[in-house]
MIDOSE-1310 file (N, C-alpha, C; in nm, 2 decimals, decimal comma, always signed):
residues 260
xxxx	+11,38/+9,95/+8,55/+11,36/+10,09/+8,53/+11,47/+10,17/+8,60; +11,58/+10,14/+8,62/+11,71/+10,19/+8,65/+11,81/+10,13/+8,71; +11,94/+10,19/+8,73/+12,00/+10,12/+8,82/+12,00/+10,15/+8,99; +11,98/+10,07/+9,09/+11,98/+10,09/+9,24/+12,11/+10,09/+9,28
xxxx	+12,16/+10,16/+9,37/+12,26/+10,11/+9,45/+12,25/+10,15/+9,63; +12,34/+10,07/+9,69/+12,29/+10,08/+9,86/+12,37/+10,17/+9,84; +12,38/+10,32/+9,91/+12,45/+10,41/+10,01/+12,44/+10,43/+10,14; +12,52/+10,52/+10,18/+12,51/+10,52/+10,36/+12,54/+10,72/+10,35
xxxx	+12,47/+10,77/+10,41/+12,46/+10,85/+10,46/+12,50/+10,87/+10,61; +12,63/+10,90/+10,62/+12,72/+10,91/+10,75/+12,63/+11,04/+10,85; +12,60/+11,10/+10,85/+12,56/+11,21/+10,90/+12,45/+11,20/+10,99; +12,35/+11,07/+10,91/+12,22/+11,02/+10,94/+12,30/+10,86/+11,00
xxxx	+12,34/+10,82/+10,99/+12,38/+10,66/+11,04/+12,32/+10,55/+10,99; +12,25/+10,56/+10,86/+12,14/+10,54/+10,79/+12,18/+10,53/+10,61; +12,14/+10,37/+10,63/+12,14/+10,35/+10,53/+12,06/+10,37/+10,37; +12,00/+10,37/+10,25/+11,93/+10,37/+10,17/+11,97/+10,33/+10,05
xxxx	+11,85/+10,31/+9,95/+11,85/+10,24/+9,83/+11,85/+10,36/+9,76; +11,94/+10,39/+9,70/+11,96/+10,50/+9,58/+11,92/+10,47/+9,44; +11,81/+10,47/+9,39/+11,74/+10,47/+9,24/+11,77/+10,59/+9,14; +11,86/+10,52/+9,02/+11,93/+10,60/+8,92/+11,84/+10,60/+8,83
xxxx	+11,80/+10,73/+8,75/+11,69/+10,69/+8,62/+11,75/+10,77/+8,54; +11,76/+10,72/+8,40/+11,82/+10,80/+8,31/+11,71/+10,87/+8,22; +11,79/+10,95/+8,16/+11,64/+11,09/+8,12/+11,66/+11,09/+7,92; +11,72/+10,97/+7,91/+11,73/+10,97/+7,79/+11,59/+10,99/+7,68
xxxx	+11,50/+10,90/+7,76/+11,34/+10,95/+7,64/+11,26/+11,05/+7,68; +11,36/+11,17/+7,80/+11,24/+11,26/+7,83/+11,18/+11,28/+7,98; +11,12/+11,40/+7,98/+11,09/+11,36/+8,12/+11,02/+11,25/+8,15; +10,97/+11,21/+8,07/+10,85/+11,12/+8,11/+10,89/+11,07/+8,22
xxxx	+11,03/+11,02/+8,23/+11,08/+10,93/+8,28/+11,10/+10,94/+8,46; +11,05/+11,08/+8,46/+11,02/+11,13/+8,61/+10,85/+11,12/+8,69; +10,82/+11,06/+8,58/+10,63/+11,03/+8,65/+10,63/+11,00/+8,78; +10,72/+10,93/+8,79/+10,75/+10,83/+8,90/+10,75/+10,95/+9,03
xxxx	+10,80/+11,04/+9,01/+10,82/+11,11/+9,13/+10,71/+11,18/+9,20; +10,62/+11,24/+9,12/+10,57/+11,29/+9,23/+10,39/+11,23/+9,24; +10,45/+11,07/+9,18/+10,38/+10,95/+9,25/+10,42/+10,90/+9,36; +10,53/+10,89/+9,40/+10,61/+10,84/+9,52/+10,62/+10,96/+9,65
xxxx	+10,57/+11,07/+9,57/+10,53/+11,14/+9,73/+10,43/+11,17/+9,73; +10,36/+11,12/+9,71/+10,19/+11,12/+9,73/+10,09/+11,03/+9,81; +10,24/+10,91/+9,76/+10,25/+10,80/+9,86/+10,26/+10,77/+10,01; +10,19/+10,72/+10,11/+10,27/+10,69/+10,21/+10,20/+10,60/+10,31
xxxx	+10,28/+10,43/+10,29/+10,21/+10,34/+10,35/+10,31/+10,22/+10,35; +10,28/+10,16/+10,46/+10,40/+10,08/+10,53/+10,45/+9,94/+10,44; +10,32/+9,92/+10,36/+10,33/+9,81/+10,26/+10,41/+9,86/+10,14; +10,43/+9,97/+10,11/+10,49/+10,03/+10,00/+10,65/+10,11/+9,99
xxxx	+10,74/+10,06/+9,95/+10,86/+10,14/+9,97/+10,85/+10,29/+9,98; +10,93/+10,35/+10,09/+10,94/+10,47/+10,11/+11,03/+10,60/+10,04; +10,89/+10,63/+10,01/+11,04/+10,76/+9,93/+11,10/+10,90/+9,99; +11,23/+10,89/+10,00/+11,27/+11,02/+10,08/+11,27/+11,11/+10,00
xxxx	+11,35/+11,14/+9,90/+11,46/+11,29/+9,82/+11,43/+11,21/+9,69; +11,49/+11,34/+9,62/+11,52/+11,30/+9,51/+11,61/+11,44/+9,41; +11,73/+11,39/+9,33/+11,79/+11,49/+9,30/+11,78/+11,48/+9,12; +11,79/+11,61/+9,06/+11,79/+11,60/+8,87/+11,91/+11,63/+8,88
xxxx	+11,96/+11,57/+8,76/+12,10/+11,62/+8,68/+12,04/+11,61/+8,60; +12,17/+11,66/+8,47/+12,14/+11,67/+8,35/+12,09/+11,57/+8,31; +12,14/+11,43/+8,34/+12,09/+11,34/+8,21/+12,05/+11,23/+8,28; +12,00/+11,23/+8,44/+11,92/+11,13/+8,49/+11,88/+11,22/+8,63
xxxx	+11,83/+11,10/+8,72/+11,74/+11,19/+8,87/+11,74/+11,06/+8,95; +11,84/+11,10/+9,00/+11,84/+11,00/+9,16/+11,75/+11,00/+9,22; +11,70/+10,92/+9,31/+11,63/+10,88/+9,37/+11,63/+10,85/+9,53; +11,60/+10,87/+9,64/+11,64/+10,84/+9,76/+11,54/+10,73/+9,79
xxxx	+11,48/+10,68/+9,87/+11,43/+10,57/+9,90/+11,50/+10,47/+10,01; +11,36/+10,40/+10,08/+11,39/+10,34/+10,18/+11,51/+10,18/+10,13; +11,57/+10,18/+10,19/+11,63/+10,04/+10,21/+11,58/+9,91/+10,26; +11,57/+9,81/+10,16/+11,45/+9,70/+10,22/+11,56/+9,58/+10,21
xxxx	+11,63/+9,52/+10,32/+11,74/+9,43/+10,30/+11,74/+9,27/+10,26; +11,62/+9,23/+10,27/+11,63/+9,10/+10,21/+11,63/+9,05/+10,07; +11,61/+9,10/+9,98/+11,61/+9,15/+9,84/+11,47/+9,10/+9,76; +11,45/+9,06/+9,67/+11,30/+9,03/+9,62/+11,20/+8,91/+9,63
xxxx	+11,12/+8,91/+9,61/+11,01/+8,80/+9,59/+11,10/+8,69/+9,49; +11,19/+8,70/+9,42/+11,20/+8,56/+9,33/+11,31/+8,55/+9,35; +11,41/+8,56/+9,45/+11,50/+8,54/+9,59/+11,46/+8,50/+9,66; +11,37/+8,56/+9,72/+11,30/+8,47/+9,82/+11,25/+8,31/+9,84
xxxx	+11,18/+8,33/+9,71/+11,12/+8,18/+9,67/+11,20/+8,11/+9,62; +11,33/+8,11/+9,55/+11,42/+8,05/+9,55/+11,48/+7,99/+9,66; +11,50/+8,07/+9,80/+11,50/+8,00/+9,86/+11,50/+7,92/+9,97; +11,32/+7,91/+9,93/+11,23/+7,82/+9,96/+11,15/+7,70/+9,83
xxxx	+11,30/+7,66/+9,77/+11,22/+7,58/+9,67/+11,13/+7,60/+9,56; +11,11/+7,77/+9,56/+11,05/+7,80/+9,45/+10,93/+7,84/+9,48; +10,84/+7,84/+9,65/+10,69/+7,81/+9,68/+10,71/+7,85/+9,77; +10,60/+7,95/+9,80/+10,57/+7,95/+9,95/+10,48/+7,86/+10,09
xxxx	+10,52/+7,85/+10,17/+10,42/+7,79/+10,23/+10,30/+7,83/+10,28; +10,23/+7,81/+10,41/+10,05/+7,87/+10,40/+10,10/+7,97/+10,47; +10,15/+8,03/+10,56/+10,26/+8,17/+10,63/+10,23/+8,22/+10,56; +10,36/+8,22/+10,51/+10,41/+8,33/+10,41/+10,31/+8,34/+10,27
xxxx	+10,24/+8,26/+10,22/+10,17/+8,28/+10,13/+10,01/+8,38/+10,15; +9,96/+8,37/+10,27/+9,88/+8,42/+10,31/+9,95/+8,57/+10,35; +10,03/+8,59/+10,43/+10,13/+8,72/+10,40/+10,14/+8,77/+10,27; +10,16/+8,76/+10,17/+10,19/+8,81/+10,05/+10,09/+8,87/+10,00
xxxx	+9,97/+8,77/+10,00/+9,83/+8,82/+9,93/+9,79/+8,93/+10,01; +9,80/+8,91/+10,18/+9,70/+9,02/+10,25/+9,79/+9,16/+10,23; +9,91/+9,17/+10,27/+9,99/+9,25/+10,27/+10,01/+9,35/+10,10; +10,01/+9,27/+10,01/+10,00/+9,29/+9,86/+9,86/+9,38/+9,88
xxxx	+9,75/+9,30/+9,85/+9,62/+9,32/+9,82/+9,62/+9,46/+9,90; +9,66/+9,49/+10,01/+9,64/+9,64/+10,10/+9,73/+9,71/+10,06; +9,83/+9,71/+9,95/+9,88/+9,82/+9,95/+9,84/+9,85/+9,80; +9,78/+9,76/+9,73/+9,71/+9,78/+9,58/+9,57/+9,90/+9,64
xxxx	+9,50/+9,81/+9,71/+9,38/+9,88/+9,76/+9,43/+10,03/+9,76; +9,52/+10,10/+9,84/+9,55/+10,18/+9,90/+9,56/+10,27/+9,74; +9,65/+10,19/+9,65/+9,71/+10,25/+9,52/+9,57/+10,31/+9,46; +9,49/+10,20/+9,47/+9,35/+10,22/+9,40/+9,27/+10,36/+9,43
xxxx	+9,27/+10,35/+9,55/+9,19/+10,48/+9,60/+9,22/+10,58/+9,59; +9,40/+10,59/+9,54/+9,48/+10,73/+9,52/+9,45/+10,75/+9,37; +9,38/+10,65/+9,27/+9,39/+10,63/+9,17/+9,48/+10,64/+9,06; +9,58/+10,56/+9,13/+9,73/+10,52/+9,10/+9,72/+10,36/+9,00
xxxx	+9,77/+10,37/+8,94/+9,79/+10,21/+8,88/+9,91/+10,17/+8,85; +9,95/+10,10/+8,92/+10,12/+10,01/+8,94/+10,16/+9,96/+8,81; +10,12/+9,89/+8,76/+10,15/+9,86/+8,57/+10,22/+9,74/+8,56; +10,34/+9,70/+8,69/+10,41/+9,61/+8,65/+10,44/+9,52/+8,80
xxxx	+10,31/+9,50/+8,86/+10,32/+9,40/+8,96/+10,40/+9,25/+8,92; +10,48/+9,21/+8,98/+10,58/+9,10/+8,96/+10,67/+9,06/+9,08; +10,67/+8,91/+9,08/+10,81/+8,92/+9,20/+10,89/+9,01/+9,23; +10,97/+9,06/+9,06/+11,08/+9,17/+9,15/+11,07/+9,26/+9,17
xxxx	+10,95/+9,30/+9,17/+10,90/+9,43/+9,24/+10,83/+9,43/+9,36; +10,83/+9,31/+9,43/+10,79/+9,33/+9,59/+10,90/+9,24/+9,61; +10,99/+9,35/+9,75/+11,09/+9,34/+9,83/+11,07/+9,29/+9,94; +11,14/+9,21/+10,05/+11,12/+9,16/+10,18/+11,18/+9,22/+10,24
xxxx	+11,14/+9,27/+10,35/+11,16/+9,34/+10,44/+11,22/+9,30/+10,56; +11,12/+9,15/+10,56/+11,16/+9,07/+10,68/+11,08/+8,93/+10,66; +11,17/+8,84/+10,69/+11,16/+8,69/+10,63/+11,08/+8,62/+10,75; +11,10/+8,68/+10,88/+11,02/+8,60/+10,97/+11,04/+8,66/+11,11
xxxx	+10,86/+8,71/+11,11/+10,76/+8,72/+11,02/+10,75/+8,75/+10,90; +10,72/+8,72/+10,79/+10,77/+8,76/+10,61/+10,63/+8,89/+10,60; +10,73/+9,05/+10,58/+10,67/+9,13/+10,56/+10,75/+9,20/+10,37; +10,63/+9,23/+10,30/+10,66/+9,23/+10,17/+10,62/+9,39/+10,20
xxxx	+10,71/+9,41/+10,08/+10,70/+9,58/+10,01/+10,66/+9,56/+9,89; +10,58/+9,65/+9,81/+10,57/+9,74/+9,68/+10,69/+9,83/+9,63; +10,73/+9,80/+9,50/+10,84/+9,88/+9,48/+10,83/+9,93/+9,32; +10,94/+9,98/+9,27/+10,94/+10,03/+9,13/+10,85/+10,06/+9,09
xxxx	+10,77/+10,25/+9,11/+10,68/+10,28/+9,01/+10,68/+10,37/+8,92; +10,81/+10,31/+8,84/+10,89/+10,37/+8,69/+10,73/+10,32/+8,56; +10,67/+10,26/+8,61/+10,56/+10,27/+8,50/+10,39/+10,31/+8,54; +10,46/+10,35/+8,66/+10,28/+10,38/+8,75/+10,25/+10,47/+8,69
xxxx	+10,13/+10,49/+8,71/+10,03/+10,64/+8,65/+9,91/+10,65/+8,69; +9,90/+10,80/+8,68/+9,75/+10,84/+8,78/+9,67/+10,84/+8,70; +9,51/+10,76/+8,71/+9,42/+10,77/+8,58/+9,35/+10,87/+8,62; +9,36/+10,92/+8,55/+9,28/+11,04/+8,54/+9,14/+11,09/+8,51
xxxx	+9,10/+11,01/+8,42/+8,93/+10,92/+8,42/+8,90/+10,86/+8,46; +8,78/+10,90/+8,53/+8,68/+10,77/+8,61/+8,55/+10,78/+8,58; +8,46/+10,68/+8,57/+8,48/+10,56/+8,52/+8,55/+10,54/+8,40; +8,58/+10,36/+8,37/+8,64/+10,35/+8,27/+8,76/+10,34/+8,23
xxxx	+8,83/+10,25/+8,17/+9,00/+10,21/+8,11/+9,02/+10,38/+8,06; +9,18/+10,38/+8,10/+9,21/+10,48/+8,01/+9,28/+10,40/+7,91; +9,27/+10,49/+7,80/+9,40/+10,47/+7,67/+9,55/+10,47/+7,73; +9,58/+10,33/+7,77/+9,73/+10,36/+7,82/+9,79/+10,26/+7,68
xxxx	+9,95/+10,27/+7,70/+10,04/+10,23/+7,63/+10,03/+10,08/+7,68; +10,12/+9,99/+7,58/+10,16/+9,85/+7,61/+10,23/+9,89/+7,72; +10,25/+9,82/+7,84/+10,37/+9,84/+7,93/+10,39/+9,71/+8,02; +10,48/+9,65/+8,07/+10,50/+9,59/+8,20/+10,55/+9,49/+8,16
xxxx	+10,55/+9,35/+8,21/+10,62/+9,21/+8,19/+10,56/+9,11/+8,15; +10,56/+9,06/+8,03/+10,47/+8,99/+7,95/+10,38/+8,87/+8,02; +10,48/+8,81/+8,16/+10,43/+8,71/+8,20/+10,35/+8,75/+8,29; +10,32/+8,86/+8,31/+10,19/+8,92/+8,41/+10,13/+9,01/+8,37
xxxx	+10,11/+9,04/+8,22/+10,03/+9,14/+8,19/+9,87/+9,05/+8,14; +9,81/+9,16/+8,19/+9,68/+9,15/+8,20/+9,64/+9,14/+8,02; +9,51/+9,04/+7,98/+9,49/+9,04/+7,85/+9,46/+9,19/+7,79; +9,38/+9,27/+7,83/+9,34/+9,43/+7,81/+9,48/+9,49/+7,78
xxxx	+9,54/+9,45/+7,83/+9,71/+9,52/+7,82/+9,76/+9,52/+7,71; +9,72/+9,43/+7,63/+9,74/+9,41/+7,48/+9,67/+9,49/+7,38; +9,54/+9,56/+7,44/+9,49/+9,65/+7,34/+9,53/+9,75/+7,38; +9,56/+9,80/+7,43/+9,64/+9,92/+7,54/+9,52/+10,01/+7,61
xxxx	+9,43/+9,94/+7,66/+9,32/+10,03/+7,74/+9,26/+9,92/+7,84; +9,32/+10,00/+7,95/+9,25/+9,92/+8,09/+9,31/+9,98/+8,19; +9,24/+9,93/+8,32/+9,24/+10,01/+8,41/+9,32/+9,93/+8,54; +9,27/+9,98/+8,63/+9,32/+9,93/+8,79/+9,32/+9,76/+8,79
xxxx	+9,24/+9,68/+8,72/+9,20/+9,54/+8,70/+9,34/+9,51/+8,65; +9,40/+9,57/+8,57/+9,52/+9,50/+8,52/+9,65/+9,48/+8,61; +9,65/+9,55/+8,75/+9,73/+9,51/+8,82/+9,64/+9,43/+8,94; +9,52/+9,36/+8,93/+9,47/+9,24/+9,00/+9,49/+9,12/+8,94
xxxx	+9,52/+9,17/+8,83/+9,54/+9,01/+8,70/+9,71/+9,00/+8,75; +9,81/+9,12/+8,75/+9,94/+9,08/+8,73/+9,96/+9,06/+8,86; +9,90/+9,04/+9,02/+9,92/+9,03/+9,13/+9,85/+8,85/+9,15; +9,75/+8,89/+9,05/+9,68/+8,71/+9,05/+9,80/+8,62/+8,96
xxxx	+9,87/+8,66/+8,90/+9,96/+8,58/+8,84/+10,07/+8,53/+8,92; +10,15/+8,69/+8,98/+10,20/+8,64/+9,07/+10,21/+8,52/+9,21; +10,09/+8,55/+9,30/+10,01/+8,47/+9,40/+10,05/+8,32/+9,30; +9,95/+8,32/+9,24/+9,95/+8,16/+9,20/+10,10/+8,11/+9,13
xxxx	+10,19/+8,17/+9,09/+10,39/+8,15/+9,09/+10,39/+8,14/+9,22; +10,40/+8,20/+9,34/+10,45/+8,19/+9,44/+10,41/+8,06/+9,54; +10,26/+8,06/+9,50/+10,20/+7,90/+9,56/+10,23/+7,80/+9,47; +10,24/+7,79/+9,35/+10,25/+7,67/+9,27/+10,37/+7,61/+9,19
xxxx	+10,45/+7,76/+9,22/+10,61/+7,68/+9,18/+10,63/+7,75/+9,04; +10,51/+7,79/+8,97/+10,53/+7,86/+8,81/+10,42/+7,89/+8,79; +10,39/+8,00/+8,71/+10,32/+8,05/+8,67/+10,21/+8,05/+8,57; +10,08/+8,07/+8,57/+9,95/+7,99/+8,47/+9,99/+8,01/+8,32
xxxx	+10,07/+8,10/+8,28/+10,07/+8,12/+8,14/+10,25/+8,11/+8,14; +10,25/+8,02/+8,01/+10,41/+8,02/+8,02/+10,44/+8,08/+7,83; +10,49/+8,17/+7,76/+10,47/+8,20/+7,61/+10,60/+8,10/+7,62; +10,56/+8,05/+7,44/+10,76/+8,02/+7,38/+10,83/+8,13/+7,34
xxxx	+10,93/+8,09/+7,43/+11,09/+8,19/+7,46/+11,15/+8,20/+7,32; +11,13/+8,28/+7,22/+11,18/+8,33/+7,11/+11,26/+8,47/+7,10; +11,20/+8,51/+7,02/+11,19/+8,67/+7,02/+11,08/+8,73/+7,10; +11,09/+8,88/+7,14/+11,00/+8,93/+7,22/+10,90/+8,94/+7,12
xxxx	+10,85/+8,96/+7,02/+10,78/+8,95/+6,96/+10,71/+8,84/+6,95; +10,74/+8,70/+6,91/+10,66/+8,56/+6,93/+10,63/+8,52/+7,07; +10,70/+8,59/+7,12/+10,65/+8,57/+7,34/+10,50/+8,65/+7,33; +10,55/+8,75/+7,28/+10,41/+8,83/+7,29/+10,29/+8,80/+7,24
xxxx	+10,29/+8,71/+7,10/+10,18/+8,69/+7,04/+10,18/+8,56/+7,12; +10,27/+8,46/+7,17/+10,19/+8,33/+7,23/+10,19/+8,40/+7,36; +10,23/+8,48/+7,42/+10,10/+8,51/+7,58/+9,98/+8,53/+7,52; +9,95/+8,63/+7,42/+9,85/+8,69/+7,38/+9,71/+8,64/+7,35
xxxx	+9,80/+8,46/+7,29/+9,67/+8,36/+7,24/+9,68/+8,28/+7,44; +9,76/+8,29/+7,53/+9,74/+8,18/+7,62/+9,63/+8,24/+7,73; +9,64/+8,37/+7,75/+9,57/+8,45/+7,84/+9,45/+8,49/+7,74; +9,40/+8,47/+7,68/+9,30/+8,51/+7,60/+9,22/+8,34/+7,59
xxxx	+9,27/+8,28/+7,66/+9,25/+8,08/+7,63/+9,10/+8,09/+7,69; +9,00/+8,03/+7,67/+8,83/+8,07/+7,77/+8,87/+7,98/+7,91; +8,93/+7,89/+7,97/+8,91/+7,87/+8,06/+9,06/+7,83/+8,15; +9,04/+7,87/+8,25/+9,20/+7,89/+8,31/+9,16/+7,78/+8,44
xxxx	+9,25/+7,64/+8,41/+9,26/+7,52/+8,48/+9,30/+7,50/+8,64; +9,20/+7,54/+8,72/+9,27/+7,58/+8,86/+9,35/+7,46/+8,89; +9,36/+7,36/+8,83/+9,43/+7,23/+8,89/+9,53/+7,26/+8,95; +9,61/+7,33/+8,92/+9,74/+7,32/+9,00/+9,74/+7,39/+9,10
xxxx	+9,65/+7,47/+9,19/+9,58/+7,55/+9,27/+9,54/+7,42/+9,39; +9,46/+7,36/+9,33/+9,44/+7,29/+9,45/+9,51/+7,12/+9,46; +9,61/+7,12/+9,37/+9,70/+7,03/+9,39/+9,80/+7,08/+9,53; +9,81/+7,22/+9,52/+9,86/+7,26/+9,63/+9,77/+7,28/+9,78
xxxx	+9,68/+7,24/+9,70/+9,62/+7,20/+9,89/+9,54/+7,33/+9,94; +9,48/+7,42/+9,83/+9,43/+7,52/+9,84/+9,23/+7,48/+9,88; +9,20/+7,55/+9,98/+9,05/+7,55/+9,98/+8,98/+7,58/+9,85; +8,85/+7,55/+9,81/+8,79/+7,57/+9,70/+8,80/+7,76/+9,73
xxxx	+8,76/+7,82/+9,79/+8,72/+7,94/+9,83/+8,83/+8,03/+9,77; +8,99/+8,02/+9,83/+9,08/+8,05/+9,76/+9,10/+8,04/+9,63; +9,10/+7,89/+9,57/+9,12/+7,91/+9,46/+9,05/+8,01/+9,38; +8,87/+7,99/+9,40/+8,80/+8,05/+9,32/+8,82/+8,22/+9,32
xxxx	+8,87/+8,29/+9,42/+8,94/+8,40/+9,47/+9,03/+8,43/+9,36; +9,15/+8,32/+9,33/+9,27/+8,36/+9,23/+9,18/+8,33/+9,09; +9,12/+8,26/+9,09/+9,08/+8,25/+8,90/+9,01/+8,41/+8,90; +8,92/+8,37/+9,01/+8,88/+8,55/+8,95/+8,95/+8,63/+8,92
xxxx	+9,09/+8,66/+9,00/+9,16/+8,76/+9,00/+9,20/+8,80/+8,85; +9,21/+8,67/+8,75/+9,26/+8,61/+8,64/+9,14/+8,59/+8,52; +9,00/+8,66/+8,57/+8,89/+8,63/+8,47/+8,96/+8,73/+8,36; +8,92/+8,67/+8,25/+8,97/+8,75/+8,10/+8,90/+8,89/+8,08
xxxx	+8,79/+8,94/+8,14/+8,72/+9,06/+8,13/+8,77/+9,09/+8,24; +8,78/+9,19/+8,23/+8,82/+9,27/+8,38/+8,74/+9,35/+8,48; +8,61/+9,35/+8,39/+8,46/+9,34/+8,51/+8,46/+9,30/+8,57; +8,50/+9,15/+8,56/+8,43/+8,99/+8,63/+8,56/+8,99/+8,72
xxxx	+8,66/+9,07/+8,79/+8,78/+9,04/+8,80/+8,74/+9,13/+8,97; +8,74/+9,10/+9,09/+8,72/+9,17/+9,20/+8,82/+9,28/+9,24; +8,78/+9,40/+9,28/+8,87/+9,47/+9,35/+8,96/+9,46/+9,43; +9,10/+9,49/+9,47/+9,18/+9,48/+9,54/+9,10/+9,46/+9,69
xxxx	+9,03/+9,54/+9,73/+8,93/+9,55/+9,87/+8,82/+9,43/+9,84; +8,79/+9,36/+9,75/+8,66/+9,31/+9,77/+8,78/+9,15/+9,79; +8,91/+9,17/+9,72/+9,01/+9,06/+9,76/+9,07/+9,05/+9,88; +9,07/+9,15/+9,95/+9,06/+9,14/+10,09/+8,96/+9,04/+10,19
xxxx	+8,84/+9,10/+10,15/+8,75/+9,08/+10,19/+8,71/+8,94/+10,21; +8,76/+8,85/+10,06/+8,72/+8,73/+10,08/+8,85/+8,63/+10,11; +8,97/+8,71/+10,13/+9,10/+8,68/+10,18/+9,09/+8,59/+10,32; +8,96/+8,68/+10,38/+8,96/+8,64/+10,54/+8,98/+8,48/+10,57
xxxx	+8,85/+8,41/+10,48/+8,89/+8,29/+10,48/+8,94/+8,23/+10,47; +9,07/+8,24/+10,43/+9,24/+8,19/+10,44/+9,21/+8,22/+10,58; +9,22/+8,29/+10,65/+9,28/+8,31/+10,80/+9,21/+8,23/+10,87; +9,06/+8,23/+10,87/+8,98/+8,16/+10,91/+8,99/+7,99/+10,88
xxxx	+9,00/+7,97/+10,77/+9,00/+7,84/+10,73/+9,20/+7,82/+10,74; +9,26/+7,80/+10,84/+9,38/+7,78/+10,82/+9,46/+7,67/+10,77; +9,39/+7,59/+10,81/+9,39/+7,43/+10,81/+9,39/+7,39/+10,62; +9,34/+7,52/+10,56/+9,30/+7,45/+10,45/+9,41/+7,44/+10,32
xxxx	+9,52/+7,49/+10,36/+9,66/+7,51/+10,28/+9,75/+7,44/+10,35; +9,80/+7,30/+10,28/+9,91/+7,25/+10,36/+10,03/+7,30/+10,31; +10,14/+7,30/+10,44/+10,23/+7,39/+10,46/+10,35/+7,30/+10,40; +10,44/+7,40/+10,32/+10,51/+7,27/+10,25/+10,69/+7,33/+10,32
């Protein structure tokens, strides 16, 4: 959702991530802004400024130097260990929570959109919310558009109505890439069109095979944590807070993810 580049502001001694958006389809393409100042929490990239020209709107924002989640895991072999993987979920899951309660919805939770901050201790950011949006009814899905990254879109995403659940599905997809090396749903790489109709039939499949979950040496407790995240209704799918909640026992039970 645009192009970044680092600048330096001499004046300030201070670096930042300058986000370029182009205004070719409209404003729309400024939602993003005065989402990002409404915002403000440590797990979530920081927005400073932001300038219009004619035919795009810069962006100021914090500088996060280690670069993304699928950099990261690259390399580390593709996988996190029980650290860092416990990091990701708690640190993630509290800045969704936080989104939730502003009644914000991220759209396109994915590796490259949580940045590292710092590798160790491994602190993750939230970033790019070029497709966020405030729902504006509650209770209840709103009528939104198809949007986001096919390998983490939530099944509801395909009718185009759903709510805050669809970025606990595209955060549960993530989690389980980051512990297992790849991801639960893989479509054939064709056209975006044939990607879309085979995610469409694989996430819509009735039972989703935790095996590779606790091939990784995952507690029953966790796993059953991520399938939920990943239940095909989005009822049945727990809130970012209620994933907190039963997060604890990862911390508690440490012993029960071996560290790879």
């Amino acid at each position: 959702m645009g192009k970044v580049y680092l600048v330096e502001i001499k004046s300030l001694n201070r670096v930042y991530a300058l986000k370029e958006v182009r205004l070719d389809a409209g404003r729309a393409d400024e939602r993003e802004i005065p989402i990002m100042q409404s915002i403000r929490h440590e797990r979530i990239v920081c927005f400073h400024d932001y300038r219009r020209f004619h035919d795009h709107v810069a962006i100021l924002l914090e500088y996060v130097p280690y670069g993304d989640l699928s950099g990261f895991l690259n390399t580390y072999g593709g996988k996190l260990n029980q650290h860092q993987a416990k990091a990701l979920a708690a640190q993630m899951l509290d800045a969704i929570d936080y989104l939730h309660t502003r009644r914000v919805i991220h759209r396109d939770i994915k590796p490259a959109n949580i940045l590292v901050a710092c590798e160790d201790p491994p602190k993750f950011k939230l970033t790019d919310f070029g497709l966020a949006r405030l729902i504006e009814r509650s209770p209840g899905p709103d009528q939104l558009t198809f949007c986001g990254t096919l390998l983490y879109c939530a099944p509801e995403v395909y009718r185009s109505t759903y709510n805050y659940g669809a970025d606990i599905w595209s955060f549960g997809v993530t989690l389980w890439a980051s512990i297992c090396g790849s991801p639960p749903f893989k479509p054939n790489k064709t056209t975006f069109a044939d990607a879309k109709r085979s995610m469409y039939r694989l996430v819509h499949q009735p039972k989703l095979s935790p095996a590779p979950l606790r091939q990784a040496g995952l507690n029953q407790n966790i796993v059953s944590l991520i399938v939920d995240m990943l239940q095909i209704d989005p009822k049945r799918r727990p809130s970012a807070k209620n994933c907190l909640v039963r997060l604890e026992k990862w911390y508690i039970e440490a012993d029960s993810f071996r560290s790879q």
